[in-house]
matplotlib code that plots the C-alpha trace (Angstrom):
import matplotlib.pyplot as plt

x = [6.3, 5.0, 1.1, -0.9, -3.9, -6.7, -9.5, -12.4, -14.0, -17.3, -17.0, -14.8, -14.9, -12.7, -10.3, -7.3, -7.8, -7.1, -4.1, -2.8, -3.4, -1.8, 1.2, 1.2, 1.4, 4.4, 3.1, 5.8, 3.7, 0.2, -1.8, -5.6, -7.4, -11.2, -13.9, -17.4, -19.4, -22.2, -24.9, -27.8, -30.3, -28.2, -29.7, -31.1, -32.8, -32.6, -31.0, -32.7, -34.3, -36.0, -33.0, -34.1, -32.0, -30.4, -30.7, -29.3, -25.9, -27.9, -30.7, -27.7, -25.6, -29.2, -28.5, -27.3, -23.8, -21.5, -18.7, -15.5, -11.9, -9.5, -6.7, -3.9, -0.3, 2.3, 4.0, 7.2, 7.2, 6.7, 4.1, 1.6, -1.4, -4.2, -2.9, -3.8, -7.1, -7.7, -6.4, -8.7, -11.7, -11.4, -11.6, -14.5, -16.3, -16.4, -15.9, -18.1, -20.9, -22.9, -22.0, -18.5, -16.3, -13.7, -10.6, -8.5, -5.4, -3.4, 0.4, 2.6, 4.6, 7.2, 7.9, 10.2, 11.1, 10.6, 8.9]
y = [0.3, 2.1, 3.0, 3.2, 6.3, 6.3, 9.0, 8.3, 12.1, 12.5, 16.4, 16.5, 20.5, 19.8, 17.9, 20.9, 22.0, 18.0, 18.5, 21.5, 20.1, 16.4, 18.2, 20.6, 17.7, 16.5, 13.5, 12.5, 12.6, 11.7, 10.1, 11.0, 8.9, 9.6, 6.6, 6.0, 4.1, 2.6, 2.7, 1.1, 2.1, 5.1, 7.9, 5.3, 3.2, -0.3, -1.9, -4.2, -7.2, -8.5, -9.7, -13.2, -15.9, -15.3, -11.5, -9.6, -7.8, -5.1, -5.3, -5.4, -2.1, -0.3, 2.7, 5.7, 6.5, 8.3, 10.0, 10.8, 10.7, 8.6, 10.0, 7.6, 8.0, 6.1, 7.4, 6.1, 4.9, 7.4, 9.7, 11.3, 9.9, 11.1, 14.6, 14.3, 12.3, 15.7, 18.1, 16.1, 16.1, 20.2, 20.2, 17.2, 17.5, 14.0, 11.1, 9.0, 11.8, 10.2, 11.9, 12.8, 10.2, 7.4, 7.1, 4.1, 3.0, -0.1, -1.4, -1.2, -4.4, -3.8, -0.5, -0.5, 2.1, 6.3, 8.6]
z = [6.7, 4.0, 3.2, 0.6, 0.9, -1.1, -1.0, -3.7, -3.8, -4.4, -5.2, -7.9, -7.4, -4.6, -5.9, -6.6, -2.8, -1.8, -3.9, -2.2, 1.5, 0.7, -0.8, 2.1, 4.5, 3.0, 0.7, -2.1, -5.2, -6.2, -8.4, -9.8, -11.6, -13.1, -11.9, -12.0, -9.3, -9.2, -5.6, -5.2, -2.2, -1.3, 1.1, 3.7, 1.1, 1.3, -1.7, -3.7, -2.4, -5.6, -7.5, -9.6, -9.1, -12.4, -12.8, -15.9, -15.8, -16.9, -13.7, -11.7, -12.9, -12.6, -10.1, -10.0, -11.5, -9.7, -11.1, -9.0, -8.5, -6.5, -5.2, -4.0, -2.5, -1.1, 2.2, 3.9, 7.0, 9.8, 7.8, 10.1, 8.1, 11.0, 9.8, 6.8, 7.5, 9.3, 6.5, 3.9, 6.3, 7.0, 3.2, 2.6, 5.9, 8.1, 5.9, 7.6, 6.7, 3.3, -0.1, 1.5, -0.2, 2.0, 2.6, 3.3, 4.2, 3.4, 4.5, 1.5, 1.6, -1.3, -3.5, -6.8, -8.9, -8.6, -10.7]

ax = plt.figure().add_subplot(projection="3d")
ax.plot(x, y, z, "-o")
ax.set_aspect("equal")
plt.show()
């Protein structure tokens, strides 16, 4: 079955050395898209326990923004994704380290059409 990898990057500076390594692996094609996130009580803090019952949209988007860059591909069936969880990680450090970004994987049920 096929699988859908996403990396969210926190360090956007590292983004063209991703590239290189995902295409070195052997990944079909990519996509990059610009986002911005939002954390609350990052670094160990706890996140907010003082929220009203009916807090503002604005009390609730109060954090620090984030911005970063997903990086997503499909693979066929048979892809050695742990080699590139490796490759990305010699490039991003661990993943499970703060600040480092994730990565996740999802089974691709059903693909149509080529780029």
């Amino acid at each position: 079955m096929a699988n859908l990898i996403a990396l969210v990057l926190v360090d956007n500076s590292l983004c063209d050395e991703i590239v290189a390594a995902w295409e070195h692996a052997g990944v079909p094609g990519l996509t990059i898209l610009e986002s911005c996130g939002i954390r609350h009580g990052h670094h160990g803090q706890a996140a907010r326990d003082d929220l009203p019952i009916f807090p503002s949209l604005r009390g609730l988007l109060a954090g620090d923004e984030i911005n970063h860059r997903i990086i997503f591909s499909v693979v066929p069936d048979g892809f050695d994704v742990d080699a590139l969880i490796n490759h990305t990680e010699a490039i991003t450090g661990e993943l499970d380290a703060p600040d480092n970004g994730f990565l996740f994987v999802m089974p691709v049920t059903r693909v149509r059409g080529r780029l």
